[in-house]
Steps between C-alpha positions, in 0.01 A plus 500: 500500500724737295653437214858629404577416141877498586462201779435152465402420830232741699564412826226421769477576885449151501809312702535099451736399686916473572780315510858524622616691193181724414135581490226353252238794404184471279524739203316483167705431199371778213678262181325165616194688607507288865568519831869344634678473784860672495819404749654807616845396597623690820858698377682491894417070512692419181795712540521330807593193319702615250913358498784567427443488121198701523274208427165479687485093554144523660345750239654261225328180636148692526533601121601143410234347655266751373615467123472071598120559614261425194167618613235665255453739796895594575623752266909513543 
């Protein structure tokens, strides 16, 4: 595994799974010193769902969820 000092997060080959609105990929984190797991949301399925206003209603529910999950291994 390479290490860039300018990145965070060294990606892996390794693909976890996906959703609706992205990908989940294993990459190490290089500040934490540990492997996580990083959503990769997909561009072309939230504009999709953007109004009027310009206000993704789907993306906004993921992030509040994710800022409501307390989990020592979720990281929002």
């Amino acid at each position: 595994m390479e290490k860039n000092t300018n990145e965070r997060y060294i990606f892996k080959p390794n693909f976890l799974g996906e959703g609706s609105y992205g990908k989940v990929y294993k990459a190490y984190d290089t500040v934490l010193k540990k492997e996580v797991a990083i959503k990769k949301m997909r561009i072309n399925k939230i504009s999709n769902c953007i109004d009027e206003c310009g206000i993704n209603f789907v993306l906004l529910r993921e992030i509040k969820i994710m800022k409501e999950i307390k989990h020592k291994n979720i990281m929002t």
